[in-house]
C-alpha positions in Angstrom: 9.2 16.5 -36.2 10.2 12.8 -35.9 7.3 10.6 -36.4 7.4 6.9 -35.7 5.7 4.8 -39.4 6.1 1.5 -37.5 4.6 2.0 -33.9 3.0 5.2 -33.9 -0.3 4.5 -32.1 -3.1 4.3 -34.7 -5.5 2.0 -32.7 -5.4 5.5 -30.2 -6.6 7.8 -32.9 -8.6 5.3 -35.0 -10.6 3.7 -31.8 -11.1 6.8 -29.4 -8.4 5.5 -27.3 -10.7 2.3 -26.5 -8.6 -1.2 -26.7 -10.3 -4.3 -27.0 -9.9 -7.9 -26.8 -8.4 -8.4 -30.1 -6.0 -5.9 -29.3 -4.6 -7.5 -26.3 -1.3 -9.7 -27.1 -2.8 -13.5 -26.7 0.4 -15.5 -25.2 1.3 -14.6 -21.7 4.6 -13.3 -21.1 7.5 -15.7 -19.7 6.9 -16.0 -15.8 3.3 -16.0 -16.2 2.2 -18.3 -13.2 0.5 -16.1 -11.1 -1.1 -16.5 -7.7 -2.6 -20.4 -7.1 -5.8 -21.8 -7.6 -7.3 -22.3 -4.7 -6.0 -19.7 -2.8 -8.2 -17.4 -0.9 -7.6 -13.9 0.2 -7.7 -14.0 4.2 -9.7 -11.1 4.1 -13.3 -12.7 3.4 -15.6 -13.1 5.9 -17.7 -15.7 7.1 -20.3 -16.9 4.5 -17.9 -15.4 1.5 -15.4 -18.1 2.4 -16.7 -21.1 0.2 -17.7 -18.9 -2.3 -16.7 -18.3 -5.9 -14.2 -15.3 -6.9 -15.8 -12.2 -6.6 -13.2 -10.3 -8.9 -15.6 -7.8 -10.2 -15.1 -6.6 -14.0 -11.8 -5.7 -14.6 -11.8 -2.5 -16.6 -8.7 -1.3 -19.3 -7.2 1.5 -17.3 -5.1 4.3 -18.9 -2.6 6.1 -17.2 -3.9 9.4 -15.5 -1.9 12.6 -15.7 -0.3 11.9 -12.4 0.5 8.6 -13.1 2.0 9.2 -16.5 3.9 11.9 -14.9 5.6 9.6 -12.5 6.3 6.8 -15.1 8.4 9.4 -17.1 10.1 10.2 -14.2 10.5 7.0 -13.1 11.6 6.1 -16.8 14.0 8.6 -18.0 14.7 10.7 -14.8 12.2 13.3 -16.6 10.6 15.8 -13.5 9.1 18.3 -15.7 6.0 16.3 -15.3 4.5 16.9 -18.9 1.0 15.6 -18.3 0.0 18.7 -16.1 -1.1 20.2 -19.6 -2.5 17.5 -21.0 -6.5 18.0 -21.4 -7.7 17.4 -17.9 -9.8 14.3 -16.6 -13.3 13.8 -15.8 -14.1 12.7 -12.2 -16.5 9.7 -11.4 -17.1 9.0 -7.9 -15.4 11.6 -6.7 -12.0 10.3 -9.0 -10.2 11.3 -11.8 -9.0 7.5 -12.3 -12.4 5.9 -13.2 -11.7 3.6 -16.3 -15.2 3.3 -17.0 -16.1 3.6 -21.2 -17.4 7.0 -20.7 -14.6 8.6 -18.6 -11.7 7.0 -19.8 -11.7 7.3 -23.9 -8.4 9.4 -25.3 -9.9 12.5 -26.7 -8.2 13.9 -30.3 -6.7 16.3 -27.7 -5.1 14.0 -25.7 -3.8 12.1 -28.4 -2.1 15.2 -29.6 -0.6 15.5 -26.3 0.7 12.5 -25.8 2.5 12.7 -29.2 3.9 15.9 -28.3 5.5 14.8 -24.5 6.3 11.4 -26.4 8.3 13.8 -28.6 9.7 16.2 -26.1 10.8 13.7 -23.8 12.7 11.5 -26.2 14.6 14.4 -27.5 16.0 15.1 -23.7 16.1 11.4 -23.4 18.7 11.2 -26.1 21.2 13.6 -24.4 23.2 11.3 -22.6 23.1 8.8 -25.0 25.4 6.1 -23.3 23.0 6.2 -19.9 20.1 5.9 -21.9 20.7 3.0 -24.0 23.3 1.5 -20.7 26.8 0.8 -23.0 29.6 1.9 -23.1 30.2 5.2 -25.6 32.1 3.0 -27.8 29.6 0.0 -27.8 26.2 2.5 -28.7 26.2 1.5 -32.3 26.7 -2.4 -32.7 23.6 -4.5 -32.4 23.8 -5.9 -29.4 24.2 -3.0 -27.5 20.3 -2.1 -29.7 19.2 -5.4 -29.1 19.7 -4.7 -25.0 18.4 -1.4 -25.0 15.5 -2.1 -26.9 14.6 -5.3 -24.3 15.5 -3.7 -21.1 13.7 -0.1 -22.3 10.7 -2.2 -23.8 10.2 -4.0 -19.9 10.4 -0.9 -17.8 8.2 0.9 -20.4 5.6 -1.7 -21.0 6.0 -3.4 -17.6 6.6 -6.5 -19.4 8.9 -8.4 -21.4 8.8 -7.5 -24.8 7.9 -10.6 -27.2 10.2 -12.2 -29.8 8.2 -10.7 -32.7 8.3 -7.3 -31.0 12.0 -7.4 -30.5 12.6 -8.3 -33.6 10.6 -5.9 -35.1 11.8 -3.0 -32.8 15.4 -4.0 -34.3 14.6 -3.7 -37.5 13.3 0.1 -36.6 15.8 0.9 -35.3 18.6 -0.6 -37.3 16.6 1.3 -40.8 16.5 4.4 -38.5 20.1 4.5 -37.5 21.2 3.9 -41.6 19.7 6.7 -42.3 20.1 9.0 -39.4 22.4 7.6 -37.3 21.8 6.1 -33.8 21.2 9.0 -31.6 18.2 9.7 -33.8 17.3 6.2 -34.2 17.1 5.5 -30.2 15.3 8.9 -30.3 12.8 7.6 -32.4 12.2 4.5 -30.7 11.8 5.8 -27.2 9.2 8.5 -28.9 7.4 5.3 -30.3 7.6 3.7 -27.5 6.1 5.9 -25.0 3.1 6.8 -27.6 2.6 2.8 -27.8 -0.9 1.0 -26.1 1.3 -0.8 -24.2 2.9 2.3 -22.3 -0.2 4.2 -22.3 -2.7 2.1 -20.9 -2.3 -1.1 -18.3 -3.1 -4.2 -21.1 -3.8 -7.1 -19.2 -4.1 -10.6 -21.5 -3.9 -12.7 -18.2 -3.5 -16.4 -17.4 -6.6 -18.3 -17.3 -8.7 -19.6 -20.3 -10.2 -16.9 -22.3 -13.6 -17.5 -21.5 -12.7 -18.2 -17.6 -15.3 -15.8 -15.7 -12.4 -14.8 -13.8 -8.8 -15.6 -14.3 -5.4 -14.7 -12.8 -3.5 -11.8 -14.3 0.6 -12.4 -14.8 3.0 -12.0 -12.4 4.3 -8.9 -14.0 0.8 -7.8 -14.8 0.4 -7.7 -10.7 3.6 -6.2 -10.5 2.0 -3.6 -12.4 -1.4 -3.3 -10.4 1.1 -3.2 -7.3 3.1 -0.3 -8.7 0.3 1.8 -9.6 -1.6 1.0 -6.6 1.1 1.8 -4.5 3.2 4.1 -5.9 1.7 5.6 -9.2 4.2 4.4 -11.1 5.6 1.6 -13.1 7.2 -1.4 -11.4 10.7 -1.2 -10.0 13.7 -3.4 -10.8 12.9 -5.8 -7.2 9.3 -6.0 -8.4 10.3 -7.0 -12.1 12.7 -9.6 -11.2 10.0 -11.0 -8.3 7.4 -11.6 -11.4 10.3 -13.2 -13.7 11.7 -15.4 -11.2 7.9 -16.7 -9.9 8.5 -14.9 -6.7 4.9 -13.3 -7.2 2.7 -16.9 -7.4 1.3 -16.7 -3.4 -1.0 -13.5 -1.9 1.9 -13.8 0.8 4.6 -12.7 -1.7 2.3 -10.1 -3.1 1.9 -8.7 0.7 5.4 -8.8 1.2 6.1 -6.9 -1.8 3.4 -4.6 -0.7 5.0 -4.0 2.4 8.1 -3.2 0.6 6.4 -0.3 -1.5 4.9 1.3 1.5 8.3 1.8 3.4 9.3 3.7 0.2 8.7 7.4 -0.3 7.1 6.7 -3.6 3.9 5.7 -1.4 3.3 9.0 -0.4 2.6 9.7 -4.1 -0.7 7.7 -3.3 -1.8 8.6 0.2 -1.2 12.8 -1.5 -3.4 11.3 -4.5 -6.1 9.3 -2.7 -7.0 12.1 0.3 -6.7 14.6 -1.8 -9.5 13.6 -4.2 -11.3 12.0 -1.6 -11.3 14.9 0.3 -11.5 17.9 -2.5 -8.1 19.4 -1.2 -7.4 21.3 -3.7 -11.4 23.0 -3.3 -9.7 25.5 -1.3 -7.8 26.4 -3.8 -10.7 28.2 -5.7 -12.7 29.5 -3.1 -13.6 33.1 -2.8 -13.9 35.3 -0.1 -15.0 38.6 1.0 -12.0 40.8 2.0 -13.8 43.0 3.9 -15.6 40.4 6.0 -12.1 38.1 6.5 -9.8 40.9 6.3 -6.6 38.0 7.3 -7.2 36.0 4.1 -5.5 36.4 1.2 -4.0 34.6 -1.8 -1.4 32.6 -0.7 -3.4 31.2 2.5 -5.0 28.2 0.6 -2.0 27.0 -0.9 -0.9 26.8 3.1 -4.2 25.3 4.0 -3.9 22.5 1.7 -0.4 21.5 2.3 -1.3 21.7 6.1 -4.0 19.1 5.9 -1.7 17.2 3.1 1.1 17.5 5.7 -0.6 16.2 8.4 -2.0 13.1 6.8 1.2 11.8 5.4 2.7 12.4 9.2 -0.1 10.4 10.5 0.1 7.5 8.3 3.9 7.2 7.8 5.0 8.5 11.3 2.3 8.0 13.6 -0.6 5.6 14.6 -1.9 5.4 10.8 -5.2 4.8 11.9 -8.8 6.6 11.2 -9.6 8.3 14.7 -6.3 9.8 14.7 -7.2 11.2 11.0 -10.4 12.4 12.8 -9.1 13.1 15.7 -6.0 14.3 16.6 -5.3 17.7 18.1 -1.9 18.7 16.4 -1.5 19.8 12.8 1.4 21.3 10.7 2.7 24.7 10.1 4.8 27.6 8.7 4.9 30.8 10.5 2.1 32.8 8.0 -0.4 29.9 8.4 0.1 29.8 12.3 -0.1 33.6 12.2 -3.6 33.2 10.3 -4.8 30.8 12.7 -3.4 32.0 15.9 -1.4 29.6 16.7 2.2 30.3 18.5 5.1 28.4 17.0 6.6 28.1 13.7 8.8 31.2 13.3 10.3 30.3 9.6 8.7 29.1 5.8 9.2 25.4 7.0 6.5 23.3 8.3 6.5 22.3 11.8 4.8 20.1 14.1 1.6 22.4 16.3 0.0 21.4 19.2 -3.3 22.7 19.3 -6.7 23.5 21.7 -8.4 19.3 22.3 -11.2 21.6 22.6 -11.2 23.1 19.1 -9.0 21.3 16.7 -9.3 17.7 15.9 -8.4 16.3 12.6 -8.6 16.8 9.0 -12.2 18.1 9.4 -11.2 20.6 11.5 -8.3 22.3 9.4 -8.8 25.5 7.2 -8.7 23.3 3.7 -12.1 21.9 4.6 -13.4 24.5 6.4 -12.6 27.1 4.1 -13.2 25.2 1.2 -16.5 24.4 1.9 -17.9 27.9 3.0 -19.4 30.7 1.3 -17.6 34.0 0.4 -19.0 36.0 3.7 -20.1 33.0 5.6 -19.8 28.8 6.8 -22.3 27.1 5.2 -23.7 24.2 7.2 -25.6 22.9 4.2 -22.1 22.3 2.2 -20.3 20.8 5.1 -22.6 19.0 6.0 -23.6 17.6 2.3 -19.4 16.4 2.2 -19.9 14.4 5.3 -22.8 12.4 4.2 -21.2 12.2 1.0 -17.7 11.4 1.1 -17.3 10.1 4.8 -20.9 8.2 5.7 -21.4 7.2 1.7 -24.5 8.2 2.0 -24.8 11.5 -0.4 -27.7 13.6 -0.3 -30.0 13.8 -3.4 -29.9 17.0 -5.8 -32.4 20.1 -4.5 -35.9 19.6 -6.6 -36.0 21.4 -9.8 -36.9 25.4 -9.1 -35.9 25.4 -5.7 -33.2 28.5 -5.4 -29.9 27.3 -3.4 -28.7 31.1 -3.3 -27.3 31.4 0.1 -29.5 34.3 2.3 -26.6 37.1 2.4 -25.2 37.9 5.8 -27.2 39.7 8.4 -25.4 41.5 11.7 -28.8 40.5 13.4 -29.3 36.7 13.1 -27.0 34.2 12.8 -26.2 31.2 10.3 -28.2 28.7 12.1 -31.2 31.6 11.9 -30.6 31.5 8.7 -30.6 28.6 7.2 -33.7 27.6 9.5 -36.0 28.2 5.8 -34.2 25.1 4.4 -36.2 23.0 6.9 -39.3 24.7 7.1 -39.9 24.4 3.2 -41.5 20.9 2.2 -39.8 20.6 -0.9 -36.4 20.9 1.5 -37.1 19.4 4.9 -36.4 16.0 3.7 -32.7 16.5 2.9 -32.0 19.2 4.9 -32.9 17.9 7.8 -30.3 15.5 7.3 -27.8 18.1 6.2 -28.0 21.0 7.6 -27.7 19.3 11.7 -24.6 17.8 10.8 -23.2 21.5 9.3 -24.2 23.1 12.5 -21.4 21.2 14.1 -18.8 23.4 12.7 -20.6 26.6 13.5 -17.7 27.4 15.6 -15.5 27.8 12.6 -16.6 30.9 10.3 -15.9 31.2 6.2 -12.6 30.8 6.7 -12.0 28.2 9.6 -10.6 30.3 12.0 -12.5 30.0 14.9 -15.1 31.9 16.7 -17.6 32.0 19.8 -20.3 34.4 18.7 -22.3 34.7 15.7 -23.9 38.4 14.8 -25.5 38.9 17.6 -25.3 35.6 19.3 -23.2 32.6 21.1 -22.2 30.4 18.5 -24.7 27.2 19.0 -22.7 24.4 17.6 -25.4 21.6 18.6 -26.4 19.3 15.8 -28.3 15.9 15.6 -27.1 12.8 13.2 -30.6 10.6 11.8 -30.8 7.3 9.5 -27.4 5.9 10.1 -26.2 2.7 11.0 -24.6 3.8 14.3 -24.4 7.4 14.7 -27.5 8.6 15.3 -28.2 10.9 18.5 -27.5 14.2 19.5 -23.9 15.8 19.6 -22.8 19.4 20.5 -19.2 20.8 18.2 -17.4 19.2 16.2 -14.7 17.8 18.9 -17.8 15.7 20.0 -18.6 14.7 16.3 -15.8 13.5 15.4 -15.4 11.2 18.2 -18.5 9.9 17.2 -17.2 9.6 14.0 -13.4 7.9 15.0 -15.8 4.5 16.3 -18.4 4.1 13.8 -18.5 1.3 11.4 -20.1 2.9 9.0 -17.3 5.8 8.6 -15.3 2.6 8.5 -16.5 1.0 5.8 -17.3 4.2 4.1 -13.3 4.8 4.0 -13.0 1.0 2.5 -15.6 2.1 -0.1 -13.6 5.2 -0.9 -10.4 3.4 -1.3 -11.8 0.3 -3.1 -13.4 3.2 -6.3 -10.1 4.7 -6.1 -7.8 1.1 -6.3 -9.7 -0.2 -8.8 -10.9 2.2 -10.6 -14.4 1.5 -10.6 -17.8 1.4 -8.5 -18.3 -1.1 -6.5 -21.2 -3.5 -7.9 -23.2 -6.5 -5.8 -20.2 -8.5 -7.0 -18.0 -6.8 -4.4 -20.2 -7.4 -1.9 -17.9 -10.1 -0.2 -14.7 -8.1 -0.8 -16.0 -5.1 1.1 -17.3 -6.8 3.7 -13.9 -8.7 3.9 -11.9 -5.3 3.4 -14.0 -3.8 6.0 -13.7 -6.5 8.4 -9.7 -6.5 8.1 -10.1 -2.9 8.6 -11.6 -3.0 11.5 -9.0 -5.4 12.9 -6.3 -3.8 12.3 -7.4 -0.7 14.2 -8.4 1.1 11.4 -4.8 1.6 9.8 -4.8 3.1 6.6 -1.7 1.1 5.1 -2.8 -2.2 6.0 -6.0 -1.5 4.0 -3.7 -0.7 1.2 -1.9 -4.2 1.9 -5.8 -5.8 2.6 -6.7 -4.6 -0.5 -4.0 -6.4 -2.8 -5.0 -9.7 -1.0 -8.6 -8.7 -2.5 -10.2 -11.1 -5.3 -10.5 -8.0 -7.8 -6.3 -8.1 -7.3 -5.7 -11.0 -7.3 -7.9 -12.1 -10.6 -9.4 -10.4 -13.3 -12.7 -11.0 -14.9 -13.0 -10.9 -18.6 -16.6 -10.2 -18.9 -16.5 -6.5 -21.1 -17.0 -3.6 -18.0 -21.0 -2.8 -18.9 
């Protein structure tokens, strides 16, 4: 096993993974004006205008598994995507991003794994030793053929330019190295070192402003960086690197056009797949269990369908179509092979590939009303009101319920032929202890009575016509009466709050972070450009890097 005795990341094992000041390089990189003083996002709203940066803390943020996965591809053309069996991340806010102290600290575990990927990638890396290093065959061994491979590979890899010292001392590695075992072993080495280094692993920020600034502005490649991972999951490409070295990054309106760049590249799809499908538990489906005997049409490969439909359909919507919130919501088409239209009942698709399905207006609308959700949050013989409706306070009205009282039994009433769900589940609100909540839950659950356990869907219940009526209380604009979930998520496609809820979600997944009473102007602002724009998804992505928590960075320590 090649180990590196110069680089190998000891702060990783020594520290818990944890970085601090000290450990952050002190002189900025060259290029390192970044956007002007003075220069205010255009998405604050009135009364935030005048007032001071509202960056919120800026916490150290280490690459995920997804995102180290794409920087490897990204880096060395690697697609093996090592990082799916690295130990797997705790979720804060519904994320597995969070770089808050408690979530984000490199267990031994990890550090193990990234030392072995660091090792098994720069041992493919080294194959094709001329691409790698980028000379000639017969130019791979003189020094300045090192000397260019060790600056180019040290940008791409630590999304900056590598200092003088660093250079030099990366030379000297690799010159000992190659005395002794020549240079394919010697550029094998480095590249291991490399990717095990701080610098790869996590996003170092030193910034531009004075040390004790409350907030400050990061570098231009250190946006380049917050624009890569933002937008694509990955590190910053060649256009991006030469906009931060040339100055080209020093106005919000170069970082929007750079934005807008990203998002008409299919690496942005990495994002949208990462963001909904967190947000909305996608992959929930995945372990859900059913009864075969009571959905006889359900079997294992049907999730996997289910959540590539719904994955499917969001990428169409916000790369092909209107990109906005009540089409999300709302929209009565969805996406198809022949086994999941068959499941459904749905005439069409007659092959493996996905297609384009028009479906009933008067029982399909939107994500919510596709199996991944439906399914996904039901119980093995029956739909369970209580846990759709605890996702929609939670994850689309930001208003989550509170946890049952301690001693009160959740265990679901099993299935009777003789009452329905609704009949059911009527106990929750006659019990003291669970009338509060449920009667906030449960209403909203009966919406999607018409879908059973496994979303397909249905008009009787047991014995009875499905009643689908449900009532929304203490919301900012939703409250009222509503029968189905057609009607509900119309409702839903014009409130504000399901607006700004959607701004809240993205903001905890951009920045990695909660949102704190420092944020309070860049929400509002966010929300208020939201609501402008129509509700488009991908300009809140742009809105977002016009923010103050991108476009600064506060060096108060995250508490």
């Amino acid at each position: 096993m090649l180990r590196n005795r110069v680089w190998l990341c000891a702060l990783l094992a020594a520290c818990g993974g944890k970085i601090g000041a000290d450990d952050v390089v002190d002189d900025a990189a060259p290029g390192t004006q970044g956007p002007k003083d003075g220069v205010r996002p255009a998405t604050l709203t009135k009364g935030c205008e005048r007032a001071p940066i509202h960056s919120g803390v800026t916490p150290l943020r280490r690459l995920t598994r997804v995102e180290y996965d794409h920087t490897v591809a990204d880096l060395l053309g690697d697609e093996t995507a090592p990082a799916k069996s690295f130990p797997g991340e705790e979720k804060l806010l519904g994320f597995d991003n969070n770089a808050t102290s408690d979530v984000s600290v490199a267990s031994s575990a990890l550090v193990k794994s990234y030392e072995a990927a660091a090792e098994e990638l720069a041992y493919k890396a080294v194959e094709s030793l001329p691409a790698l290093m980028g000379c000639a065959a017969a130019e791979i061994s003189s020094d300045d053929c090192a000397r260019s491979f060790i600056d180019s590979f040290g940008l791409r890899a630590y999304r900056r330019p590598l200092e003088p010292a660093e250079t030099e001392k990366a030379l000297a590695f690799f010159s000992e190295s190659k005395a002794k075992y020549g240079v394919k072993t010697a550029a094998q080495m480095f590249v291991q070192a490399t990717l095990q280094s701080p610098f790869f692993l996590y996003r170092v920020e030193s910034g531009n402003g004075a040390p004790n600034d409350e907030a400050n502005q990061p570098s231009p490649y250190e946006l380049a960086t917050r624009l890569s991972y933002l937008l694509w999951s990955s590190a910053p490409d060649t256009a991006l690197l030469d906009a931060a070295a040339t100055g080209k990054l020093t106005e919000p309106s170069a970082v929007a056009e750079q934005a807008r760049r990203m998002l008409s590249d299919p690496k942005s799809k990495r994002v949208v797949h990462s963001f909904f499908g967190q947000w909305l538990d996608l992959e929930h489906v995945r372990s859900a269990v059913k009864d075969a005997a009571t959905y006889p049409k359900w079997n294992a490969e049907i999730p996997r369908l289910m959540q590539r439909e719904t994955e499917t359909f969001i990428e169409e919507v916000i790369f092909q179509g209107e990109g906005s919130l009540p089409e999300l919501l709302q929209g009565n088409f969805s996406y198809m092979n022949r086994d999941l239209a068959e499941f459904y009942g749905v005439s069409g698709p007659r092959g493996a590939t996905f297609e384009r399905v028009s479906l009933d207006p008067k029982q399909r609308a939107g994500f919510l009303t596709q199996g991944a959700f439906l399914a996904g949050h039901a119980a093995p013989r029956q739909s369970s009101p209580v846990a759709r409706g605890s996702f929609l306070l939670d994850r689309i009205l930001c208003s989550p319920p509170p946890p049952p009282p301690p001693g009160v039994v959740t265990q679901i009433e099993d299935p009777d032929e003789n009452s329905t769900t609704r009949e059911r589940f009527a106990q929750h609100r006659a019990e003291p202890a669970c009338a509060g909540c449920h009667q906030l839950i449960d209403p909203l659950g009966f919406g999607f009575e018409h879908y059973d356990g496994v979303g397909l869907w249905r008009t009787t219940d047991g014995p009875q016509v499905v009643d689908a009526s449900g009532e929304i209380i203490d919301t900012v604009d939703l409250d009222g009466p509503f029968t189905g979930a057609i009607e509900l998520m119309e409702k839903m496609g014009a409130s504000t709050q399901v607006q700004d809820c959607v701004v809240k979600q993205f903001f905890r997944y951009a920045f990695a972070r909660g949102e704190s009473d420092a944020d309070t102007c860049t929400l509002a602002g966010l929300g208020a450009a939201f609501a402008e724009s129509g509700s488009n998804f991908r300009e809140l992505m742009v809105s977002v890097t016009q923010s103050d928590p991108f476009l600064f960075r506060n060096t108060e320590a995250l508490q």
